[in-house]
LONULO-737326 format. One record per atom (N, C-alpha, C): residue number from 1; chain; atom name; x, z, y. Coordinates in steps of 0.05 Angstrom, whole numbers, always signed. Example, Ala and Ser with C-alpha at 12.3 -4.5 7.8 and 13.67 -1.06 7.14 Angstrom:
<sites>
  resi  chain  name      xx      zz      yy
     1      A     N    +264    +156    -114
     1      A    CA    +246    +156     -90
     1      A     C    +264    +156     -66
     2      A     N    +257    +142     -45
     2      A    CA    +273    +143     -21
     2      A     C    +258    +157      +1
</sites>
This chain:
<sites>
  resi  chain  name      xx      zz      yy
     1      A     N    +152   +2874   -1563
     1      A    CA    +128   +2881   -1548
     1      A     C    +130   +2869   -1520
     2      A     N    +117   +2850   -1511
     2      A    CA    +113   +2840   -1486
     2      A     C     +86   +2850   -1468
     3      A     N    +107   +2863   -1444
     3      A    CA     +88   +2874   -1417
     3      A     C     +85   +2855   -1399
     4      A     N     +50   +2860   -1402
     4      A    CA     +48   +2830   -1383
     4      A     C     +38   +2852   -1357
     5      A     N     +46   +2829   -1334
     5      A    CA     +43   +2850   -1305
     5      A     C     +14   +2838   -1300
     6      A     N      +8   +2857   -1281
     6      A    CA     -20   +2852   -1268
     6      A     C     -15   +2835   -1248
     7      A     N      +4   +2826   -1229
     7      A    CA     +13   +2817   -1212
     7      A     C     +13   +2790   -1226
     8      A     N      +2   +2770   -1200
     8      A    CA     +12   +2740   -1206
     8      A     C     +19   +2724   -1184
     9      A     N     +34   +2709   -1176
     9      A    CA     +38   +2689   -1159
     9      A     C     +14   +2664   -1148
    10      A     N      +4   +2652   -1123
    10      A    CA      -8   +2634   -1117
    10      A     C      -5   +2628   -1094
    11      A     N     -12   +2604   -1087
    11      A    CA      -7   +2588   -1059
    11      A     C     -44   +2588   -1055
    12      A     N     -42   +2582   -1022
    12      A    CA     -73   +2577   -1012
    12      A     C     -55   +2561    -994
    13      A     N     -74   +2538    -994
    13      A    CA     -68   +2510    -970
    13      A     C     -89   +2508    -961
    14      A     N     -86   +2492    -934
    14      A    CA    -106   +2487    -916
    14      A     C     -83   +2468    -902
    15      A     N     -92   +2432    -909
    15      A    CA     -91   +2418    -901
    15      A     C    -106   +2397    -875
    16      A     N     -90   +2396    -852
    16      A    CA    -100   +2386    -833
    16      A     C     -83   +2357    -817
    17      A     N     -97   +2343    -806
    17      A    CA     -85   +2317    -808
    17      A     C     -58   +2310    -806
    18      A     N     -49   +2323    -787
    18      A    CA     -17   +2325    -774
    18      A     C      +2   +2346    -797
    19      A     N     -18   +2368    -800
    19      A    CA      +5   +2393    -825
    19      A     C     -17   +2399    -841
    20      A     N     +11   +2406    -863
    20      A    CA      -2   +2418    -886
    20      A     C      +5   +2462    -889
    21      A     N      -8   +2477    -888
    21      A    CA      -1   +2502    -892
    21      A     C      -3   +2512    -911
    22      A     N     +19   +2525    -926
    22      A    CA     +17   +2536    -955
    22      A     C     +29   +2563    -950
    23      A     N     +20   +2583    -954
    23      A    CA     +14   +2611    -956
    23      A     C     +22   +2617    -982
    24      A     N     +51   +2631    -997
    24      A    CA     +49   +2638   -1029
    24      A     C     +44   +2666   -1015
    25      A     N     +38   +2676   -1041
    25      A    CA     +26   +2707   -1045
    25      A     C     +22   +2713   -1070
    26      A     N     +31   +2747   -1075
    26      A    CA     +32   +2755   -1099
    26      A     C     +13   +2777   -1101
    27      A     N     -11   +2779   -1114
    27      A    CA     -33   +2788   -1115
    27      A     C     -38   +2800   -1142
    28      A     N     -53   +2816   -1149
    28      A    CA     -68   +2817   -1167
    28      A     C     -81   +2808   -1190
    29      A     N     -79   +2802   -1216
    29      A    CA     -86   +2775   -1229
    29      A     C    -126   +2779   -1220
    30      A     N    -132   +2804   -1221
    30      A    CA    -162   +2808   -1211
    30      A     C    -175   +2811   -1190
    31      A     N    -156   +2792   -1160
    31      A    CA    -172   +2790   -1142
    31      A     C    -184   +2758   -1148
    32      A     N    -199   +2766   -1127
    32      A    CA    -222   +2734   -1125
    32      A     C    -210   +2719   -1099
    33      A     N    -215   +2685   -1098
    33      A    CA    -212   +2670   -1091
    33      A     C    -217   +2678   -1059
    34      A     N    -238   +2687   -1053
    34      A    CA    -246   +2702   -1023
    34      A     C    -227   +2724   -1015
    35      A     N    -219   +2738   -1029
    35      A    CA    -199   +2765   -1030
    35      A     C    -172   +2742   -1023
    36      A     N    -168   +2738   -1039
    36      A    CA    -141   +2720   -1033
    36      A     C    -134   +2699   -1011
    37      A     N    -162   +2687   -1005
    37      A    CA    -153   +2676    -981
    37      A     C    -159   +2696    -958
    38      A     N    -174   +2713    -959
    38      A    CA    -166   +2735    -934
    38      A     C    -142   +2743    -939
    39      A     N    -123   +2754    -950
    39      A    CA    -103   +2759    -958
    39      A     C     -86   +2741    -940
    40      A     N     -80   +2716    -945
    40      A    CA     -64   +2703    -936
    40      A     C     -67   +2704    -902
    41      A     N     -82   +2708    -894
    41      A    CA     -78   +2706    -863
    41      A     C     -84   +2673    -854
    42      A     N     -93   +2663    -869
    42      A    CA     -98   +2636    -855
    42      A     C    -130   +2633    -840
    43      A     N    -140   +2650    -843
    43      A    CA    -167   +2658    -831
    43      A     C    -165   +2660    -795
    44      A     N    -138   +2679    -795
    44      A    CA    -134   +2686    -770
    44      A     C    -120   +2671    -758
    45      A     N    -107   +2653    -773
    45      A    CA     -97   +2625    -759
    45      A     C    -113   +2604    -754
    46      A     N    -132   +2594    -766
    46      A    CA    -149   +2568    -766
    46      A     C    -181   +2584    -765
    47      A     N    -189   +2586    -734
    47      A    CA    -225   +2603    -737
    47      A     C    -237   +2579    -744
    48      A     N    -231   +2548    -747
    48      A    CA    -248   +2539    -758
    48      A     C    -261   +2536    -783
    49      A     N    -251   +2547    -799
    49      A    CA    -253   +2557    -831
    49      A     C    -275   +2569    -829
    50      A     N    -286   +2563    -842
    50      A    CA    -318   +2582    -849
    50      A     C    -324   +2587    -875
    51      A     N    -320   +2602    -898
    51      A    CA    -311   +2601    -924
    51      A     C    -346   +2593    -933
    52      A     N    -368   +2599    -919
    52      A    CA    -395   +2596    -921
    52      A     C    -397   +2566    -922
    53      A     N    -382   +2543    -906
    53      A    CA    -386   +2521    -910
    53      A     C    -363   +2504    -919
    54      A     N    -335   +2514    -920
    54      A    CA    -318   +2497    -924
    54      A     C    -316   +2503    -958
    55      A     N    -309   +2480    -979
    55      A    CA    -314   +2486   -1001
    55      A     C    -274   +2488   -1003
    56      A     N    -273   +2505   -1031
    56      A    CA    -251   +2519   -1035
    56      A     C    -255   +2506   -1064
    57      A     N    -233   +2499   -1076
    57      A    CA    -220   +2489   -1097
    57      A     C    -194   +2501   -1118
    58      A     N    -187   +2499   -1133
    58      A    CA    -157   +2504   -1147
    58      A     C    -141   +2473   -1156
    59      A     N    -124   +2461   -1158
    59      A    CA    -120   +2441   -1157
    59      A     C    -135   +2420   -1169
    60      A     N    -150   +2423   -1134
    60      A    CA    -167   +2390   -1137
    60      A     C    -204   +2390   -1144
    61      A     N    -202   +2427   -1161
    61      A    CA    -225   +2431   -1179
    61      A     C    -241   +2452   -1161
    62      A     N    -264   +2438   -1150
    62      A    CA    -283   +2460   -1133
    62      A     C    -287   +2491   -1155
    63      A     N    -281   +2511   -1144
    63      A    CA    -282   +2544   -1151
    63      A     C    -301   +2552   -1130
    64      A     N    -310   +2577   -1150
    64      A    CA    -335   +2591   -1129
    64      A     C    -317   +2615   -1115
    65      A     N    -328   +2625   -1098
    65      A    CA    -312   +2645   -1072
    65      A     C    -301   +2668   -1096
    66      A     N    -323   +2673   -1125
    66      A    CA    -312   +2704   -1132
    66      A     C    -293   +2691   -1157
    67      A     N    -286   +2664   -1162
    67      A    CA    -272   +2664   -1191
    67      A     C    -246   +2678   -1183
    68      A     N    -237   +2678   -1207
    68      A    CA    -204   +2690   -1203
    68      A     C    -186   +2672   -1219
    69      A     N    -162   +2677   -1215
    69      A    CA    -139   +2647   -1209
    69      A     C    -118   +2664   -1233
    70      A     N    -100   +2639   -1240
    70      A    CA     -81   +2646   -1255
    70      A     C     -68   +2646   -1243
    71      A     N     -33   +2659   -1256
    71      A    CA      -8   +2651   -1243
    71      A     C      +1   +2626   -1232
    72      A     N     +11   +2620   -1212
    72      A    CA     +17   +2600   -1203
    72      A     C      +0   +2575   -1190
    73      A     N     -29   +2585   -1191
    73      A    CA     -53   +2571   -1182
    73      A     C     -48   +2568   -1157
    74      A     N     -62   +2541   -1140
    74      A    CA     -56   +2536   -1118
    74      A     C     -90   +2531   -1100
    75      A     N     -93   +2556   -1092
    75      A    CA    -118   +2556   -1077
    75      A     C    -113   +2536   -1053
    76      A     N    -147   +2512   -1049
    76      A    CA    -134   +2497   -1033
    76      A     C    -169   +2502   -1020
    77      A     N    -162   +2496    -990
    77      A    CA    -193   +2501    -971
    77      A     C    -195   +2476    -959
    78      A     N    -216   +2466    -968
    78      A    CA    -220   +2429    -967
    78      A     C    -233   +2439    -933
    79      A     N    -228   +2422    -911
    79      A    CA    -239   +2414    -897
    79      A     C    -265   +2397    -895
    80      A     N    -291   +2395    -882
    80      A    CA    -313   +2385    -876
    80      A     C    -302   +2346    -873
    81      A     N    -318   +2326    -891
    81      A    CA    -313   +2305    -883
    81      A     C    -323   +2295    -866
    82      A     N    -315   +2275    -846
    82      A    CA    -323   +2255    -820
    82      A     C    -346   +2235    -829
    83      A     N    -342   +2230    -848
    83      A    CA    -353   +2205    -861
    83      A     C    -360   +2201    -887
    84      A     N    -381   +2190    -893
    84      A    CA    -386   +2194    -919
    84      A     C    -369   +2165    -936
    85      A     N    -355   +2172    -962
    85      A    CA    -336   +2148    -963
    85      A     C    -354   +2129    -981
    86      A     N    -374   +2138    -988
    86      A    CA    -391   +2117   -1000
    86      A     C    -404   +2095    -986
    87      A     N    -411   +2105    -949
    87      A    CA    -420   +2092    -931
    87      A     C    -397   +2076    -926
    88      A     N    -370   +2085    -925
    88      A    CA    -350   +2066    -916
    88      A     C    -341   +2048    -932
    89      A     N    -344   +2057    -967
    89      A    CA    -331   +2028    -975
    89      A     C    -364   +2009    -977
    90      A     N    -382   +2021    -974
    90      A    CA    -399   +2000    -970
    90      A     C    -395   +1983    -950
    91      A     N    -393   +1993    -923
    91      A    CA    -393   +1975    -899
    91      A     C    -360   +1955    -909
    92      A     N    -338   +1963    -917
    92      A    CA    -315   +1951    -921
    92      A     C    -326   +1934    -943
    93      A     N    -340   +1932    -955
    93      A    CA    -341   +1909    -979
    93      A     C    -363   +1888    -963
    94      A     N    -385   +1897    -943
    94      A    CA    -399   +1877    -922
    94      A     C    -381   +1858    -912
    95      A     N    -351   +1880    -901
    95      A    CA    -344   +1858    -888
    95      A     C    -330   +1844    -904
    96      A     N    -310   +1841    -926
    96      A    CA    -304   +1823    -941
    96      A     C    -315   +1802    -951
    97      A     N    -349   +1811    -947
    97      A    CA    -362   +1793    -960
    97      A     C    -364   +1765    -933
    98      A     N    -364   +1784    -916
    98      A    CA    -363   +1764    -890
    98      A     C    -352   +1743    -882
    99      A     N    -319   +1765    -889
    99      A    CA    -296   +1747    -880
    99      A     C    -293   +1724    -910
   100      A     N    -303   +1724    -926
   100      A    CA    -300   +1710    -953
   100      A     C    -309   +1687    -954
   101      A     N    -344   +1689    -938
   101      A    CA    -354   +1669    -924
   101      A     C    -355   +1655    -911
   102      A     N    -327   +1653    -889
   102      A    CA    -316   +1636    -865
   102      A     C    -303   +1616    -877
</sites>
């Protein structure tokens, strides 16, 4: 007979240019993605987090604020981009085209 616990293990990251912060925590297999990153305390470390605009992921894979995570899931809080990278490799392929033509 195998007792499975309600309790599971997960990390929440919040990567920023210079560091990376990873927060493990052992939670509830039935909290939500919003529950858990309040949980971790990285709210009260970084006020620039705005869970309303910054999109939240599980490795790599955008999640909505209420899903809930398996064991060992690694909640990650994407920061807002500078740049759109479709505008940049466009302008980077202009200029190749440039320098191609010298």
């Amino acid at each position: 007979m195998t007792i499975e616990s309600d309790m599971i293990h997960v990390e929440v990251v919040y990567a920023l240019p210079l560091e990376q912060r990873v927060f493990t925590l052992v939670v509830n297999k039935n909290t939500n993605v919003s529950d858990i990153i309040a949980q971790s305390g990285v709210l009260e470390l970084y006020a620039e987090i705005d869970l309303a605009k910054n999109k939240v992921g599980v490795f790599s894979r955008n999640v909505k604020l209420d899903a809930t995570v398996r064991d060992k899931d690694r909640i990650e809080i994407y920061r807002p981009l500078l740049a759109d990278p479709k505008e940049i490799r466009r302008k980077r392929a202009e200029q190749a085209k440039k320098a191609a033509a010298k």
